[in-house]
C-alpha positions as a Markdown table, in Angstrom:
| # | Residue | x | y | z |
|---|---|---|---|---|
| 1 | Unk | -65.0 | 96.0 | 18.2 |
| 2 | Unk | -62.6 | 93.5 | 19.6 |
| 3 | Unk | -59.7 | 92.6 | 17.1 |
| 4 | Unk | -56.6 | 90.5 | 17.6 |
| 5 | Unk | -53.9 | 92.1 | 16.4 |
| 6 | Unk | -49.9 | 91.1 | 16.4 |
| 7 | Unk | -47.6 | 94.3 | 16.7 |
| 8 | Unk | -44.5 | 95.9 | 18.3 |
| 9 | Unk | -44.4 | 98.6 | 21.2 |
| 10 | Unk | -42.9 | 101.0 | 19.8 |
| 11 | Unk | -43.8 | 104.2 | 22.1 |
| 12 | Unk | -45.3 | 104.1 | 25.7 |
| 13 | Unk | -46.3 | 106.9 | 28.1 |
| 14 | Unk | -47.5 | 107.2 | 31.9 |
| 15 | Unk | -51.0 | 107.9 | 32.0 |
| 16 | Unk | -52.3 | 108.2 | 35.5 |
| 17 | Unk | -50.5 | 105.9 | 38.7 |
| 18 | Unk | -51.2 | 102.7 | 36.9 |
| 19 | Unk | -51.6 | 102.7 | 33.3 |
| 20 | Unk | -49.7 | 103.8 | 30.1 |
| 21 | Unk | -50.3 | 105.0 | 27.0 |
| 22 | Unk | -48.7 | 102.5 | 24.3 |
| 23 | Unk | -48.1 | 103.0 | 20.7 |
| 24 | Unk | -48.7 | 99.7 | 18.6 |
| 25 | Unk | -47.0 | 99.1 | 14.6 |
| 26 | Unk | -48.4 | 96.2 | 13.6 |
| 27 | Unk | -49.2 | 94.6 | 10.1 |
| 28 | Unk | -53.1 | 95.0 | 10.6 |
| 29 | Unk | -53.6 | 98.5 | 11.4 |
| 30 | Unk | -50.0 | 100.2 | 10.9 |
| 31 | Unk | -49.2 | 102.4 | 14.1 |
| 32 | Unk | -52.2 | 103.1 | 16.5 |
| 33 | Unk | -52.4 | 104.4 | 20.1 |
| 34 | Unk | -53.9 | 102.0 | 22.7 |
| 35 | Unk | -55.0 | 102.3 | 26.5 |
| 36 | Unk | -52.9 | 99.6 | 28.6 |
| 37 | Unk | -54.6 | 99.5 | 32.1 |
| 38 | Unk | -52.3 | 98.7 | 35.3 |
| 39 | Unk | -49.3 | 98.2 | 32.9 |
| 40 | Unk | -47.5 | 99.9 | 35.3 |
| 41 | Unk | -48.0 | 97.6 | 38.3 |
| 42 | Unk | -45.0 | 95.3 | 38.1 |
| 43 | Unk | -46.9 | 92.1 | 38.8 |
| 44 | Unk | -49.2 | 93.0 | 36.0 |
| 45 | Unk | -49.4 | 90.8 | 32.7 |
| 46 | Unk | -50.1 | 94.1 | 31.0 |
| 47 | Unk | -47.1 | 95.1 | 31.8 |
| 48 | Unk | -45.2 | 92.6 | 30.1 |
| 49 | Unk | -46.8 | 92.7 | 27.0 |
| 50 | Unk | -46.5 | 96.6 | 27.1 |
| 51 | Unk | -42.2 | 96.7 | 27.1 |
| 52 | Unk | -40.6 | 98.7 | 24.7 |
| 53 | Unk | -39.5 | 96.6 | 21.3 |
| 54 | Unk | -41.5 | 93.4 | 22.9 |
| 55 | Unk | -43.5 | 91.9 | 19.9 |
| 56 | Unk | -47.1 | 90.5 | 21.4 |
| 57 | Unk | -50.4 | 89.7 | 20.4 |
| 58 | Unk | -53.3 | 92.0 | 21.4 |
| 59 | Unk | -56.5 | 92.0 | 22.3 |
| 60 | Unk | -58.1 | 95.5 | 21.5 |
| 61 | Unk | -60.9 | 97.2 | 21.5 |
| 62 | Unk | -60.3 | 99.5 | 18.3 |
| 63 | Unk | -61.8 | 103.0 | 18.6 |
| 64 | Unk | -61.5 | 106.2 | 16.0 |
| 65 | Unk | -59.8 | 107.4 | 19.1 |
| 66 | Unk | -58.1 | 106.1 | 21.4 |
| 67 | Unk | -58.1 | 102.3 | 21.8 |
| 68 | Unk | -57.9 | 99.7 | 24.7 |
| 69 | Unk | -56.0 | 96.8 | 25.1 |
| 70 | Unk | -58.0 | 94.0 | 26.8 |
| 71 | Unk | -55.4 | 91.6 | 27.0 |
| 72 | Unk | -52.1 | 90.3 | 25.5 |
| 73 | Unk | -49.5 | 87.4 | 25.3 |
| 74 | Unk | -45.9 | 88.4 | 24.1 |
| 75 | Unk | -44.3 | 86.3 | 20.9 |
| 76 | Unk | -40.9 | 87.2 | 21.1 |
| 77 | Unk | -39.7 | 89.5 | 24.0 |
| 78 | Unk | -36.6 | 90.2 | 21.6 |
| 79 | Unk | -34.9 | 90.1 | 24.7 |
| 80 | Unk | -31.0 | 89.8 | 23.3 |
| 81 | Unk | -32.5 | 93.6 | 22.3 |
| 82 | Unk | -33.4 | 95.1 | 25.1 |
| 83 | Unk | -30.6 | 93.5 | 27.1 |
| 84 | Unk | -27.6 | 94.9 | 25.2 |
| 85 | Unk | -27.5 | 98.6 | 25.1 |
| 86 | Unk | -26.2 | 99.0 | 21.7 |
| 87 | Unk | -28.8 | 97.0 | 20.4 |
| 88 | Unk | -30.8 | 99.2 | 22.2 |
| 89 | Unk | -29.7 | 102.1 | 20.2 |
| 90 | Unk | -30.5 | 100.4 | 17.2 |
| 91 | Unk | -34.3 | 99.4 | 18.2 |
| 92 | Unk | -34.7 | 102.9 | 20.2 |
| 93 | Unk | -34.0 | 104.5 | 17.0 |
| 94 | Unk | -36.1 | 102.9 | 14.3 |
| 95 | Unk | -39.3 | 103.3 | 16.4 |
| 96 | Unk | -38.8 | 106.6 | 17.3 |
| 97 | Unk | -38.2 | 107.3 | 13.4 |
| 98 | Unk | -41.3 | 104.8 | 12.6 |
| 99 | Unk | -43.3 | 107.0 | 15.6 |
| 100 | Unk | -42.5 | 110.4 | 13.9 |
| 101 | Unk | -43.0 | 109.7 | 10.4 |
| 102 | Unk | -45.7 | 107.5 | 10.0 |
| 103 | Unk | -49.5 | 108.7 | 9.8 |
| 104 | Unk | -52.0 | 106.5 | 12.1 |
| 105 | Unk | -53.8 | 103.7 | 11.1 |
| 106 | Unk | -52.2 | 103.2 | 7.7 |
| 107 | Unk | -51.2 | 100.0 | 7.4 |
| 108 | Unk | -48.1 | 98.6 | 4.9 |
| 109 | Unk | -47.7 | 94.8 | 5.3 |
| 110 | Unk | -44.1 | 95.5 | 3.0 |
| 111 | Unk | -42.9 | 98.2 | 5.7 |
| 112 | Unk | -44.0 | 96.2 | 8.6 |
| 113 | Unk | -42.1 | 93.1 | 7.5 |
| 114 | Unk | -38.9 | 95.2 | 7.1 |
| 115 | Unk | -39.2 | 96.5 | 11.0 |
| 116 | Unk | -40.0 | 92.7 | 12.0 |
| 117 | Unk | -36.6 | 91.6 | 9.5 |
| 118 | Unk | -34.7 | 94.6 | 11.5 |
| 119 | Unk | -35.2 | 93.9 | 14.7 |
| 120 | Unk | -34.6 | 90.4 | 14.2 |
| 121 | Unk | -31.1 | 91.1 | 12.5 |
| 122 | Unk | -30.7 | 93.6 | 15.7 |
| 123 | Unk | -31.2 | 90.8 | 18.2 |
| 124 | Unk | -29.1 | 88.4 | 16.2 |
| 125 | Unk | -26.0 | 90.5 | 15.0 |
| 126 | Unk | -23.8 | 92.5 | 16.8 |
| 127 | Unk | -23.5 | 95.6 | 13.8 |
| 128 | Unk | -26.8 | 96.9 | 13.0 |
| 129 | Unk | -26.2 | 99.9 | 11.1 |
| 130 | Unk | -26.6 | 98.9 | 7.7 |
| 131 | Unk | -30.1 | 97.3 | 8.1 |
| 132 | Unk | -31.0 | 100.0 | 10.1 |
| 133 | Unk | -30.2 | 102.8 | 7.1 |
| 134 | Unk | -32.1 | 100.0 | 5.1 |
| 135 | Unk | -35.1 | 99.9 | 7.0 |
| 136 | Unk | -34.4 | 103.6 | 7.8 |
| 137 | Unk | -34.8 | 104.5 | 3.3 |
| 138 | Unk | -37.9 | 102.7 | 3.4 |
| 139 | Unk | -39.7 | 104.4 | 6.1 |
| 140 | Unk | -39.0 | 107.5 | 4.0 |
| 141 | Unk | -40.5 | 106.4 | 0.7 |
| 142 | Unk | -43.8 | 105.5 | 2.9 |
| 143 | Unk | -43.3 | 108.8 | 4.5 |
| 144 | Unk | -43.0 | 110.7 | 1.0 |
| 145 | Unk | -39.7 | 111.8 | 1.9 |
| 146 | Unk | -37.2 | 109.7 | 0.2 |
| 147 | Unk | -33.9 | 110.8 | -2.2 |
| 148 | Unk | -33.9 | 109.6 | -5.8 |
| 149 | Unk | -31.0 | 107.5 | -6.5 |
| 150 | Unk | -31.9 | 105.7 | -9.1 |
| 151 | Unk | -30.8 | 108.5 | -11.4 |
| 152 | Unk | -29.9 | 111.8 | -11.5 |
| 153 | Unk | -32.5 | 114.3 | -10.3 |
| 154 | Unk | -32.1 | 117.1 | -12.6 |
| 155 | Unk | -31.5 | 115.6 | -16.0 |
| 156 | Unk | -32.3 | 112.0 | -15.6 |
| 157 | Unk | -29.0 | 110.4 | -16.9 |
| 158 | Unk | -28.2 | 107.2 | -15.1 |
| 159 | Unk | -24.0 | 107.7 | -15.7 |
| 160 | Unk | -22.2 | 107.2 | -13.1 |
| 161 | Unk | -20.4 | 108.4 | -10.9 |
| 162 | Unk | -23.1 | 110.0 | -8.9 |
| 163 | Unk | -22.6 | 113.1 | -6.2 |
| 164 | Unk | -25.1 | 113.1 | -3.2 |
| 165 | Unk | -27.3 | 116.5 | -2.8 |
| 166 | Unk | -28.7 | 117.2 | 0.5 |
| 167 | Unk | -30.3 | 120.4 | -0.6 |
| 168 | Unk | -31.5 | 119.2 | -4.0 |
| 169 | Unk | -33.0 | 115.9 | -2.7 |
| 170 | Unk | -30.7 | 113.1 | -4.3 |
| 171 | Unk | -28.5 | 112.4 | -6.8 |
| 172 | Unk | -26.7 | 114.3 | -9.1 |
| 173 | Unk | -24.1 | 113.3 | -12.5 |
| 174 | Unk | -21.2 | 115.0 | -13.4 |
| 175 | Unk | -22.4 | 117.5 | -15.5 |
| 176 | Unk | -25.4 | 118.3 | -13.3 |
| 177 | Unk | -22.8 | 118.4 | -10.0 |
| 178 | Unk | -22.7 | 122.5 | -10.7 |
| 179 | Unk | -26.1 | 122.5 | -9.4 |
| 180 | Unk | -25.0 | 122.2 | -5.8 |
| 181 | Unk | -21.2 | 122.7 | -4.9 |
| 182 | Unk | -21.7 | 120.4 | -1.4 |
| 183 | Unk | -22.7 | 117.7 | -2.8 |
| 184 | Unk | -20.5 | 114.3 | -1.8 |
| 185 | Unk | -18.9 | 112.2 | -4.4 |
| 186 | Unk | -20.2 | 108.9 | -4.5 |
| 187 | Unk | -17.9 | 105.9 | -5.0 |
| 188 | Unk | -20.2 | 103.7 | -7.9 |
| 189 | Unk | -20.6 | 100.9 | -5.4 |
| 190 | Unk | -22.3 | 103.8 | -2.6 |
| 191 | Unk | -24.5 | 104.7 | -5.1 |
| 192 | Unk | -25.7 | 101.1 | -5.8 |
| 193 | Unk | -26.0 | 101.0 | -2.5 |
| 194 | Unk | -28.5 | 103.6 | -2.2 |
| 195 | Unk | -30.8 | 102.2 | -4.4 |
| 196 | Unk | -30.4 | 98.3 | -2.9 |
| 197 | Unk | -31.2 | 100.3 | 0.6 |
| 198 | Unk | -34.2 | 101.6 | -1.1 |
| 199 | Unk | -35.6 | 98.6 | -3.2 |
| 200 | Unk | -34.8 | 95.4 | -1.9 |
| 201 | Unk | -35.6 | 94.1 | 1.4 |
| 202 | Unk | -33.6 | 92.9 | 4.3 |
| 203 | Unk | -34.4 | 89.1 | 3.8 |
| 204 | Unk | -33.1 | 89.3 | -0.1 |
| 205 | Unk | -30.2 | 90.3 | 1.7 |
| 206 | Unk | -27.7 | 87.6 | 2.7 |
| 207 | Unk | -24.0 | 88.5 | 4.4 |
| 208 | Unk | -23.7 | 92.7 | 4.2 |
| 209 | Unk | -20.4 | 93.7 | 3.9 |
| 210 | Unk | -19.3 | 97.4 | 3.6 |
| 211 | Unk | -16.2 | 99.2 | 4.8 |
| 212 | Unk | -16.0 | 100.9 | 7.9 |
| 213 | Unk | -15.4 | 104.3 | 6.4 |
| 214 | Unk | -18.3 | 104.2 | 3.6 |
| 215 | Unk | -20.8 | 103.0 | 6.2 |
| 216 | Unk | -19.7 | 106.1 | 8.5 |
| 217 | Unk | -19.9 | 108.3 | 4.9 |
| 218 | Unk | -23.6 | 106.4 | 4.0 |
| 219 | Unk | -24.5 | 107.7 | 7.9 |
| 220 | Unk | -23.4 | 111.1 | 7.3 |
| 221 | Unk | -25.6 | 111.6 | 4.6 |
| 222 | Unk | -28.8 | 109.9 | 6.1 |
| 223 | Unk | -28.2 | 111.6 | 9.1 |
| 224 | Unk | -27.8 | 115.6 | 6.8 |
| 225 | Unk | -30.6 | 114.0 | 4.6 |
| 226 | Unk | -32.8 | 113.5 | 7.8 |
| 227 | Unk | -31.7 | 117.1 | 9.1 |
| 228 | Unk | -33.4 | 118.8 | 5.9 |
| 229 | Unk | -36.4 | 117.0 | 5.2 |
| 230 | Unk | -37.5 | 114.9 | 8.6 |
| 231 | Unk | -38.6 | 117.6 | 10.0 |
| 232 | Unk | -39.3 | 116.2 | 13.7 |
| 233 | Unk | -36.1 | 116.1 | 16.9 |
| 234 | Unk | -34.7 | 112.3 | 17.5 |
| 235 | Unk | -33.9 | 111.6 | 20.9 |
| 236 | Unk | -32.7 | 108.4 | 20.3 |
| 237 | Unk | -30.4 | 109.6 | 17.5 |
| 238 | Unk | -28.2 | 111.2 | 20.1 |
| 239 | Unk | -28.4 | 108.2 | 21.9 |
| 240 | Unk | -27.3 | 106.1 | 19.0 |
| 241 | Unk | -24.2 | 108.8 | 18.4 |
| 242 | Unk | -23.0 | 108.0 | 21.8 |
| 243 | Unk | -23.2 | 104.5 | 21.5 |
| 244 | Unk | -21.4 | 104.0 | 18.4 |
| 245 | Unk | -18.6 | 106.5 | 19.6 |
| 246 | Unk | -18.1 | 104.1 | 22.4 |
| 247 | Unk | -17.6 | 101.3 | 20.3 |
């Protein structure tokens, strides 16, 4: 069956001299593998529709396996993205991480919006670390992965201040802290920010201001978070490390 369907590239693969293998998130059908023949001839309009982080409209003809694209037009190339090679990092990462923990063909209008909302703030802003980890607690809620930080996991008190438990999987209170001796104090405004990562969306969001050294702190546990319970190697992860070292 032929179906139009919007959606960002966010994976692609040689397959063969001419074509490629591309991996699709879109709002219709969540994330789906498609056939793109010849879009790797340079003159090709295949091709440009097929870019990494390019957001076009498809033509495809769905399959239970693998599905073809028949033809596409691009809506927004996102080009301040892929011309900017911090921005880069950004984009580079959230698909991978969209790639690797999302099941096929599962569609989530909410988590599609927040990738859209993402890589718009991405193109448009010159710090995107704070929608990312944003985007980035979302993902794992859909994935069945996320921390609790609403409250504390063991007891259920909601008294701040909080500490941060890798191994335990999310918050803990004071008097529950014994239960892991490496979890990381949490200033009360980093736990609120946990939960606004978790719950509200980007476009709720207006100006997002955190200091330097708790967005570094917020990173570090994302990143030992991720480590623990992702389960699946990030290229781009090391990519983004190197970036923001450079900066």
């Amino acid at each position: 069956m032929l179906e139009k369907i919007d959606g960002f590239i966010i994976k692609e693969q040689d397959y063969g001299e001419t074509n490629k293998i591309v991996t699709i998130f879109s709002k219709k059908l969540g994330k789906f593998n498609c056939l793109a023949r010849g879009a790797k001839k340079p003159r090709s309009r295949m091709a440009a529709v097929t870019q990494p982080f390019v957001f076009s409209r498809f033509f495809v003809y769905v399959n239970s396996g693998l599905s073809t694209i028949r033809q596409g037009e691009v809506l927004d190339s996102f080009r301040p993205v892929r011309e900017d090679i911090f921005k880069t990092a950004y984009a580079s990462f959230i698909a991978e991480l969209t790639d690797k923990l999302l099941d096929a063909k599962q569609p989530d209008g909410f988590l599609f919006t927040q990738y859209y909302e993402t890589m718009e703030w991405i193109a448009e802003n010159k710090d995107g670390r704070i929608p990312v980890m944003m985007y980035e607690m979302k993902l794992y809620r859909k994935a069945g992965i996320a921390p609790i930080v609403n409250h504390c996991l063991h007891c259920g008190s909601k008294e701040r201040p909080f500490f941060f438990s890798v191994a335990n999987g999310g918050l803990l209170c004071g008097q529950c802290k014994h239960m892991d001796q490496d979890a990381v104090f949490l200033p009360d405004n980093l736990s609120k920010l946990l939960y606004i990562f978790s719950e509200v969306s980007l476009e709720q969001v207006g100006s997002i201001s955190v200091k330097e050294q708790n967005i570094k702190l917020l990173r570090k546990i994302l990143d030992a978070y991720y480590d623990q319970y992702g389960g699946f190697y990030l290229k781009s992860r090391r990519f983004l490390k190197q970036m923001e070292k450079l900066e």
